[in-house]
SEGURO-793951 format. One record per residue: x, y, z of N, C-alpha, C in turn; residue in three letters. Coordinates in steps of 0.02 Angstrom, whole numbers, plus 32768, in hexadecimal, padded with zeros to 4 digits. Atoms other than C-alpha are relative to their C-alpha. Layout:
<pts>
<n_u->X	n_v->Y	n_w->Z	ca_u->X	ca_v->Y	ca_w->Z	c_u->X	c_v->Y	c_w->Z	aa->ALA>
...
</pts>
This chain:
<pts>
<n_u->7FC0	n_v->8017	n_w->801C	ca_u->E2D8	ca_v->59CB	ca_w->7F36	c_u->8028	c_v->803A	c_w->7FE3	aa->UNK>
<n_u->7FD1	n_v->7FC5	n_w->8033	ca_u->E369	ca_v->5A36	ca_w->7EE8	c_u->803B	c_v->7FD6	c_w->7FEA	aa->UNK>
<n_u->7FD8	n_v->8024	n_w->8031	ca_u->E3F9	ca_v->5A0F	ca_w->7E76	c_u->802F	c_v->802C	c_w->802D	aa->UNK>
<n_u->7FCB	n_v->7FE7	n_w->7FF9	ca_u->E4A5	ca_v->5A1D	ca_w->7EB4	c_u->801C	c_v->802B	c_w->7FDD	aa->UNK>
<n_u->7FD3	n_v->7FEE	n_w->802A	ca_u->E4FC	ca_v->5A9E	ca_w->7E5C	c_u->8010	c_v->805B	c_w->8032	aa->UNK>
<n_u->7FEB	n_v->7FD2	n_w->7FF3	ca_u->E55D	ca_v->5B15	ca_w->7EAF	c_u->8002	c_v->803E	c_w->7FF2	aa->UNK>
<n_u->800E	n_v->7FAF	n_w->8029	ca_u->E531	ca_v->5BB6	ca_w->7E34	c_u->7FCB	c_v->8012	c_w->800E	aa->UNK>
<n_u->8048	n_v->7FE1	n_w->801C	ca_u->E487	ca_v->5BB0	ca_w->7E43	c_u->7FF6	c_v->7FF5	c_w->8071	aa->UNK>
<n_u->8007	n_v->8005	n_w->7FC0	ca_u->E453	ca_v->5BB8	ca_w->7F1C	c_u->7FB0	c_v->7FC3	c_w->801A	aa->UNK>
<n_u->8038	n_v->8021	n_w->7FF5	ca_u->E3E4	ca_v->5B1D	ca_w->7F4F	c_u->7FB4	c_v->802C	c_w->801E	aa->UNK>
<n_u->804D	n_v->7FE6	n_w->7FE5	ca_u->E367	ca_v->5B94	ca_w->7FAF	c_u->7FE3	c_v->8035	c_w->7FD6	aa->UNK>
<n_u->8026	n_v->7FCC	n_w->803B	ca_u->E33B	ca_v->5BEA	ca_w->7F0B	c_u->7FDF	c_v->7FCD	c_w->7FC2	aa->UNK>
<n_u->802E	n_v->802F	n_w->8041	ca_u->E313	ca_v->5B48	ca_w->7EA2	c_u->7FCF	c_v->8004	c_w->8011	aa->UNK>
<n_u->804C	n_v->8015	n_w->7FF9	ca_u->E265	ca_v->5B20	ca_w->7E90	c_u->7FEB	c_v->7FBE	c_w->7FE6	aa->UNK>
<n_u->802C	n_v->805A	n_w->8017	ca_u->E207	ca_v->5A70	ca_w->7E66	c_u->7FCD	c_v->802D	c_w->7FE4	aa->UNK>
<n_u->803F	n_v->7FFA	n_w->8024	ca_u->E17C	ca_v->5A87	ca_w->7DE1	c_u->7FE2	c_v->7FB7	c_w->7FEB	aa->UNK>
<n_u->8010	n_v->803B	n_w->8027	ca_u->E116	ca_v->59DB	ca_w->7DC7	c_u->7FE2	c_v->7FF6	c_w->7FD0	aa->UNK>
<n_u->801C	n_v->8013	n_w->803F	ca_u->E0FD	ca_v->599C	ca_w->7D29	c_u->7FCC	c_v->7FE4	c_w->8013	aa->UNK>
<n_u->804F	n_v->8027	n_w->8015	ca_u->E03C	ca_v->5970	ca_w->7D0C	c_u->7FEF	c_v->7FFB	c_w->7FCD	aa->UNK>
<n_u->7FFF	n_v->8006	n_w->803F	ca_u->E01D	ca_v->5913	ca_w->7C7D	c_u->8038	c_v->7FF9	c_w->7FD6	aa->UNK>
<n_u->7FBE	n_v->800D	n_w->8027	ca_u->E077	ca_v->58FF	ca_w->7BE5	c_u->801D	c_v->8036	c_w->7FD7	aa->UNK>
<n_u->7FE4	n_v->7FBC	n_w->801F	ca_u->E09B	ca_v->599C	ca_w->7BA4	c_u->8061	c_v->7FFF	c_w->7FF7	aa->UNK>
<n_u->7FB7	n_v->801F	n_w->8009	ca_u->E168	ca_v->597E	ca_w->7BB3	c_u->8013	c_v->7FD8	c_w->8006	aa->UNK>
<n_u->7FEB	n_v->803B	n_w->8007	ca_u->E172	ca_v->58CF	ca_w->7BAB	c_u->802C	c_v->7FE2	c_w->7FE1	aa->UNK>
<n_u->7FC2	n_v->801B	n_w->8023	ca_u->E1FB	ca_v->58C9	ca_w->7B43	c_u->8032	c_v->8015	c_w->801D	aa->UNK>
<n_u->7FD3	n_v->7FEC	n_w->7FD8	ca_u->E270	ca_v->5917	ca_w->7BC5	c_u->7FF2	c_v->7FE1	c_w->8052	aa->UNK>
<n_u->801B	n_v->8020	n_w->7FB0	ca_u->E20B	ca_v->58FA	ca_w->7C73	c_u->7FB9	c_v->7FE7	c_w->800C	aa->UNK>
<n_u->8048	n_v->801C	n_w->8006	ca_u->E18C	ca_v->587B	ca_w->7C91	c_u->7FCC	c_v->8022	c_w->803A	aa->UNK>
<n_u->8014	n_v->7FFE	n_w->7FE7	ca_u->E0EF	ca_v->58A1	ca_w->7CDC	c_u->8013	c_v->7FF5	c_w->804D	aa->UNK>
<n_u->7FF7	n_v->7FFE	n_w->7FB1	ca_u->E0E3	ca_v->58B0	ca_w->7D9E	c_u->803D	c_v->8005	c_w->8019	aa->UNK>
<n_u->7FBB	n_v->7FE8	n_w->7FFB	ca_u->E1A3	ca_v->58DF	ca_w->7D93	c_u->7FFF	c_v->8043	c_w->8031	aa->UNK>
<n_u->7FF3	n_v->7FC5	n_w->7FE4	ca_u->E1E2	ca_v->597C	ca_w->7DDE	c_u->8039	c_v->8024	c_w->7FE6	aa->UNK>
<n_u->7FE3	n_v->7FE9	n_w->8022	ca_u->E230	ca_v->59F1	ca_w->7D74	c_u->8034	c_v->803B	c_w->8041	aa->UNK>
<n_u->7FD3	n_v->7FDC	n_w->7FDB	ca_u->E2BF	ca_v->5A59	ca_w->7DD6	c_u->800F	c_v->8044	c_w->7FF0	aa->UNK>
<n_u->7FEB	n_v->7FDA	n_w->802C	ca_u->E2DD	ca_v->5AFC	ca_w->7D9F	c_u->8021	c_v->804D	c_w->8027	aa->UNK>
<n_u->7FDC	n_v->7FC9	n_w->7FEF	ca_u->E33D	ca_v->5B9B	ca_w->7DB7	c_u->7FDF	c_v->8041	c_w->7FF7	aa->UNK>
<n_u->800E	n_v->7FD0	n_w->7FFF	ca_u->E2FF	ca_v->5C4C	ca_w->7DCD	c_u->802D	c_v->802B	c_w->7FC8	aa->UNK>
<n_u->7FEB	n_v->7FF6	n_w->8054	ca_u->E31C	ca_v->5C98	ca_w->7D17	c_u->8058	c_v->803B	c_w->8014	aa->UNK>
<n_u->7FC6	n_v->7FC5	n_w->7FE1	ca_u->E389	ca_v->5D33	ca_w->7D8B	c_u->8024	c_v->7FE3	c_w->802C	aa->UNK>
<n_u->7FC0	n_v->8044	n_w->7FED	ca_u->E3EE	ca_v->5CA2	ca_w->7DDE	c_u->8017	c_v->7FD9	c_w->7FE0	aa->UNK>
<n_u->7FF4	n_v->8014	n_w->8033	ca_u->E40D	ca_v->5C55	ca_w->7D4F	c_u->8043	c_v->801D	c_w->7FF0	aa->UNK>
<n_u->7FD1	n_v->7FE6	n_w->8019	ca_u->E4C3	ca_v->5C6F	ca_w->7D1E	c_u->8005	c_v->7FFD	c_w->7FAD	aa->UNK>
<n_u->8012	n_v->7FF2	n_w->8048	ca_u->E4BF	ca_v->5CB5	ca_w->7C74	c_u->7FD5	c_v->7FF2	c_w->7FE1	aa->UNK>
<n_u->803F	n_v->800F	n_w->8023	ca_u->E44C	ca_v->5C89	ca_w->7BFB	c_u->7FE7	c_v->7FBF	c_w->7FEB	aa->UNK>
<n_u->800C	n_v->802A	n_w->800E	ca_u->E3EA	ca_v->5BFF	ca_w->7BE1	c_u->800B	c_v->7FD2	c_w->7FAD	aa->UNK>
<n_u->7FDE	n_v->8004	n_w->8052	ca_u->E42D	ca_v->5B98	ca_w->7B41	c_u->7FC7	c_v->7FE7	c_w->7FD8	aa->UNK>
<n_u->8031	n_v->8013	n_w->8047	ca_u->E3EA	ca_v->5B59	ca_w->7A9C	c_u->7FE2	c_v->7FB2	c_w->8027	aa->UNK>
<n_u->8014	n_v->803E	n_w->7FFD	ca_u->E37D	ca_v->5AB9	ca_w->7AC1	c_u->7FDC	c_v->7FF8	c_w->8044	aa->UNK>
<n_u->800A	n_v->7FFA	n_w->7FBC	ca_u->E370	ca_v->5AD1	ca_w->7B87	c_u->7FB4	c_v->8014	c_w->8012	aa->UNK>
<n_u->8041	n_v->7FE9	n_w->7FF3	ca_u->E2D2	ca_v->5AC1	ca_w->7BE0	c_u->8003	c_v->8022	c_w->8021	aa->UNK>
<n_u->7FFF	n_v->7FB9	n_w->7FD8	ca_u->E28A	ca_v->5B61	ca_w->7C26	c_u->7FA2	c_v->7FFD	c_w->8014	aa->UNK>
<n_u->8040	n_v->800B	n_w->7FF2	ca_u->E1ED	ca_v->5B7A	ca_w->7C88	c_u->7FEE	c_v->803F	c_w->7FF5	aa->UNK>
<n_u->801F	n_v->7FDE	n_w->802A	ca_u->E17B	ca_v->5BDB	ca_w->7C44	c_u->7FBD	c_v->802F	c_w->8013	aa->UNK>
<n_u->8032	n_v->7FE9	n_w->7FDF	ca_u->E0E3	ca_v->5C5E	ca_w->7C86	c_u->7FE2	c_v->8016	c_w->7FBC	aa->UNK>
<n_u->8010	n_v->7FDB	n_w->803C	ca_u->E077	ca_v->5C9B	ca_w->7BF4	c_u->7FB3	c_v->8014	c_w->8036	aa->UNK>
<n_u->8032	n_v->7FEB	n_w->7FF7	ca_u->DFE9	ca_v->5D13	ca_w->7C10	c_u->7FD9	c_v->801B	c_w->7FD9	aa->UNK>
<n_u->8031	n_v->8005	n_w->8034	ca_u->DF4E	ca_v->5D16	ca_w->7BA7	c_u->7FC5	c_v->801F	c_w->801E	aa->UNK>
<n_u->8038	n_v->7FDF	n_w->7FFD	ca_u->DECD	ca_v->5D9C	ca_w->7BCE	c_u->7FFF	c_v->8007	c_w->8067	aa->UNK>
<n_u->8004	n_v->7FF2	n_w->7FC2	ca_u->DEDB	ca_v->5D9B	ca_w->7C8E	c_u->8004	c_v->7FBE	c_w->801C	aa->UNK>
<n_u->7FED	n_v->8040	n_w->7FED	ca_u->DEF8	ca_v->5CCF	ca_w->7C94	c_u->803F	c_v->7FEC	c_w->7FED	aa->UNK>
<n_u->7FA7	n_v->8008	n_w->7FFD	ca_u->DFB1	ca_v->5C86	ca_w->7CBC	c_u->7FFE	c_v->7FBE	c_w->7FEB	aa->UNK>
<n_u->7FFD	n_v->804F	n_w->7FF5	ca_u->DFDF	ca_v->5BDF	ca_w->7C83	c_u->804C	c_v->7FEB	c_w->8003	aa->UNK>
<n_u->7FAC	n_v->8018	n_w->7FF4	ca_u->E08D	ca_v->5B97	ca_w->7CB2	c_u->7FFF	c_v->7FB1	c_w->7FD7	aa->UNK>
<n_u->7FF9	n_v->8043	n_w->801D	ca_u->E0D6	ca_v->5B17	ca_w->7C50	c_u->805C	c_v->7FE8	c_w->7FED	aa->UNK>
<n_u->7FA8	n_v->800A	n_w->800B	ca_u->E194	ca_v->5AC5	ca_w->7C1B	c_u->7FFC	c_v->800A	c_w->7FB5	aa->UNK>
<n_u->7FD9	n_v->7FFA	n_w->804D	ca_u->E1D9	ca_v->5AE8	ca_w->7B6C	c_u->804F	c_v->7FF3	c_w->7FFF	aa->UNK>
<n_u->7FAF	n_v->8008	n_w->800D	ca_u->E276	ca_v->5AC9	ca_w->7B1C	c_u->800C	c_v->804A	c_w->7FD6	aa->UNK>
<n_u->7FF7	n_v->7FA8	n_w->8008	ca_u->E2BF	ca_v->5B7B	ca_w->7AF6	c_u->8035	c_v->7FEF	c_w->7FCD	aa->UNK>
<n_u->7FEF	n_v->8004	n_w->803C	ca_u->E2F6	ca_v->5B88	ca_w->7A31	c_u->8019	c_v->8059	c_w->7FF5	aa->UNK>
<n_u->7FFB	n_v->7FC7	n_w->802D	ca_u->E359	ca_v->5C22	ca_w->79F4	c_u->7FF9	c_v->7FFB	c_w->7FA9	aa->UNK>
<n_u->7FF3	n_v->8006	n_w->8050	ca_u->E335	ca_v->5C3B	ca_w->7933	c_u->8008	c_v->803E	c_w->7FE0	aa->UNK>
<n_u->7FF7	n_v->7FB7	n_w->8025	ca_u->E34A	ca_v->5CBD	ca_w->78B8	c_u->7FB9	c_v->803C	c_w->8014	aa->UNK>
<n_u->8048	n_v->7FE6	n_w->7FF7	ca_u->E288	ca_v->5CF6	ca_w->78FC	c_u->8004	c_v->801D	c_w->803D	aa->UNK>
<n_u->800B	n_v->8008	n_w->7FDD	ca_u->E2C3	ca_v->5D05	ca_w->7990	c_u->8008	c_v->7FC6	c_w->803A	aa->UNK>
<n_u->8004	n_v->803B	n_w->7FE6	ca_u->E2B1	ca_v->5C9C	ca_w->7A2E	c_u->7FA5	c_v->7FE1	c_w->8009	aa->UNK>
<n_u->803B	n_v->8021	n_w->7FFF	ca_u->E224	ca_v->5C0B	ca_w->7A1F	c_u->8009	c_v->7FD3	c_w->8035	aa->UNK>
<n_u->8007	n_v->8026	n_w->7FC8	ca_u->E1E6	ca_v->5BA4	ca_w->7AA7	c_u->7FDC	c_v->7FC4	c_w->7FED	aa->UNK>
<n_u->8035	n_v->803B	n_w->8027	ca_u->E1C6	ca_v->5AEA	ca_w->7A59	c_u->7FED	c_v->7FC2	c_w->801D	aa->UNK>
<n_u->8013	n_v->802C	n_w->7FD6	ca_u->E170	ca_v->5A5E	ca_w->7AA0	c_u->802E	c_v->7FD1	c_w->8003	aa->UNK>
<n_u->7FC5	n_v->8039	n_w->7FE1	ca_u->E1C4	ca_v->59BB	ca_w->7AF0	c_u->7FD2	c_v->7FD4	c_w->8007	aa->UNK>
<n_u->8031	n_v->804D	n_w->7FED	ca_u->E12A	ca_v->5932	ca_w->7AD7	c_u->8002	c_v->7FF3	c_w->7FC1	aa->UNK>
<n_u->801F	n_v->8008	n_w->8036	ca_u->E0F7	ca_v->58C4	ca_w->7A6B	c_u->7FC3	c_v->8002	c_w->7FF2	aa->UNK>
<n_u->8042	n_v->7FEF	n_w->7FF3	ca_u->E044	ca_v->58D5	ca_w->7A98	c_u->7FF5	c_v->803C	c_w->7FD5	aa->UNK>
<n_u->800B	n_v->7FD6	n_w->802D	ca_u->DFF9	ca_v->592D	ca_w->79FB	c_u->7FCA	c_v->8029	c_w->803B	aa->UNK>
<n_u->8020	n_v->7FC6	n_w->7FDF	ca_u->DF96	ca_v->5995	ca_w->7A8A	c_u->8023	c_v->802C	c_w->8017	aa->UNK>
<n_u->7FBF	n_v->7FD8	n_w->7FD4	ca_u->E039	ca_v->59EB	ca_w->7AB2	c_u->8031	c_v->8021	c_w->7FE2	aa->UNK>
<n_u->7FC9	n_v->7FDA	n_w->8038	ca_u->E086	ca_v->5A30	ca_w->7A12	c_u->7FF4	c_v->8046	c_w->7FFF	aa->UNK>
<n_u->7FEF	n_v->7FA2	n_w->8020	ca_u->E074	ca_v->5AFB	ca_w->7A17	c_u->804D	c_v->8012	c_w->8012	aa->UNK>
<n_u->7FD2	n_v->7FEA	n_w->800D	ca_u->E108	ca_v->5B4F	ca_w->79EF	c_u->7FEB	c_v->8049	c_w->8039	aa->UNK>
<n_u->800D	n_v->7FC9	n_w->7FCA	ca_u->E0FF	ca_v->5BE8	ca_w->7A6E	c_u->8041	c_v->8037	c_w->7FE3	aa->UNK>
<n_u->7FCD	n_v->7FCA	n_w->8011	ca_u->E161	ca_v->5C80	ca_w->7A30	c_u->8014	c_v->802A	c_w->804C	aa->UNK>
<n_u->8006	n_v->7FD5	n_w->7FB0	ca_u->E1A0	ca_v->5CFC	ca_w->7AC6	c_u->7FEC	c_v->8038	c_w->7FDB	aa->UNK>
<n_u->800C	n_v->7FB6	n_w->8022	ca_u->E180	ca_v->5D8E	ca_w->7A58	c_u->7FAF	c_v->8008	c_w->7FF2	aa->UNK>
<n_u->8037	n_v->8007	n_w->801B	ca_u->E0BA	ca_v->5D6A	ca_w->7A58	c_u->7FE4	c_v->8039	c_w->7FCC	aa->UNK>
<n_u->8028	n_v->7FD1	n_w->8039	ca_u->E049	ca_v->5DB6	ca_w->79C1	c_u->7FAF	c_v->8000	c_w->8029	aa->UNK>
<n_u->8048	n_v->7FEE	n_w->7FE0	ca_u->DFAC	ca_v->5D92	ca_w->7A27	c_u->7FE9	c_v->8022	c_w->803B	aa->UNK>
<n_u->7FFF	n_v->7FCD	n_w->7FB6	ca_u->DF60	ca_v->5E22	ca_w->7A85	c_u->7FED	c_v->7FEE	c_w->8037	aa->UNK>
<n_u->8007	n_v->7FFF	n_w->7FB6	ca_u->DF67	ca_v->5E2D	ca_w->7B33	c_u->800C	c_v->7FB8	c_w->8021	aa->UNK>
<n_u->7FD8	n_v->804E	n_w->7FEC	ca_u->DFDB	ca_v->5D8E	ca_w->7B51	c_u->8058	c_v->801F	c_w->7FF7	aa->UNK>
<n_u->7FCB	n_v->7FED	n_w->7FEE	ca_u->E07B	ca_v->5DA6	ca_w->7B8C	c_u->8030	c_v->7FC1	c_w->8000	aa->UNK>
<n_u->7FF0	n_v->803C	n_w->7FFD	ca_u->E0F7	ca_v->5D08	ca_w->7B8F	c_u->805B	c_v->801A	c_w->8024	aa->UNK>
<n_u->7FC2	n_v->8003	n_w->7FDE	ca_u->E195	ca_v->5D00	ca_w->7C0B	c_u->801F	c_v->7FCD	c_w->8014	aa->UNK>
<n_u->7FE3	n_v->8040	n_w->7FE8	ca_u->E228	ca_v->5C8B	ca_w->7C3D	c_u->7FF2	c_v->801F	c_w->8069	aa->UNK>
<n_u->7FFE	n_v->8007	n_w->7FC4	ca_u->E20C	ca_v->5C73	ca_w->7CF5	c_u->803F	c_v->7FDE	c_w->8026	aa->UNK>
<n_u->7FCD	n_v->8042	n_w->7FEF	ca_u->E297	ca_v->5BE0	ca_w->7D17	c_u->8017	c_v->7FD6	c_w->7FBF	aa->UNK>
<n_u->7FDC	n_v->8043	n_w->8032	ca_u->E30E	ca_v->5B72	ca_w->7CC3	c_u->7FF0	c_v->7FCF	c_w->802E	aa->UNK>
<n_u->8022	n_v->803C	n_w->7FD0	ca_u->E2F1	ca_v->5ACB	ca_w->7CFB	c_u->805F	c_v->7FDE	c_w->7FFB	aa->UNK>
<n_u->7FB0	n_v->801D	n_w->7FDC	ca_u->E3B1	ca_v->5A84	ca_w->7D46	c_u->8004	c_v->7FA8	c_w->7FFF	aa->UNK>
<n_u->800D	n_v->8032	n_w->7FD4	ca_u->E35D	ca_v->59E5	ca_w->7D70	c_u->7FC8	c_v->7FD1	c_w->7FF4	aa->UNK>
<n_u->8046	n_v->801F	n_w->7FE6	ca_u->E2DD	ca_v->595E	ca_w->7D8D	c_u->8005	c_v->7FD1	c_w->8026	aa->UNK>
<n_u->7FE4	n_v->802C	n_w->7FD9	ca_u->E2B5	ca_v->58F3	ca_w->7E0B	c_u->7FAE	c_v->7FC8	c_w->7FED	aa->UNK>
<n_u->8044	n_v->8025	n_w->800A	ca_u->E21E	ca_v->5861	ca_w->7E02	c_u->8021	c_v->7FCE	c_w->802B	aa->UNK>
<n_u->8014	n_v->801D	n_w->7FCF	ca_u->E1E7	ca_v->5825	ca_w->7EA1	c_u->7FF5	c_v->7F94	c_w->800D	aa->UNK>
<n_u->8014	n_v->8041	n_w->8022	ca_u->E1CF	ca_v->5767	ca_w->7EAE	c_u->7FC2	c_v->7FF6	c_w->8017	aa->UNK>
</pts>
């Protein structure tokens, strides 16, 4: 699937599927999150906007959606469930060694299949 939008080039979106409930307060499970290549992305992603997310922790990757928060700290990456298994706050500036945390994609979109 891709989202119409003339700025961004359909053969550069990507589909990421939601598994689980981890952003259930934006896109339900078995959805399909849409998203834009962070360097196709026209300008910057704004306050609130979900952004997909790569973090790397010792030589393991885990991808996930956040909602992307500027604050006086900085930018924070804060969850979107209500599922108390799904509340870390994710900084991009990590303090823990040998973890790295990057925006990969804004997400443009979603689509859920019937």
């Amino acid at each position: 699937p891709a989202v119409p939008r003339p700025d961004i080039p359909a053969a550069v979106q990507y589909a990421v599927e939601v598994d689980g409930p981890s952003v259930n307060l934006r896109i339900p499970d078995g959805a399909f999150a849409i998203c834009a290549p962070l360097g196709n992305y026209p300008g910057h992603p704004k306050h609130g906007q979900l952004v997909h997310v790569v973090r790397e922790r010792a030589g393991m990757f885990e991808y996930t959606l956040k909602e992307l928060h500027y604050t006086r700290e900085g930018m924070v990456l804060m969850p979107c469930s209500n599922d108390p298994r799904f509340q870390e706050v994710v900084r991009l500036e990590s303090s823990e060694p040998d973890t790295t945390v990057a925006i990969k994609g804004v997400v443009i979109g979603s689509f859920q299949p019937f």
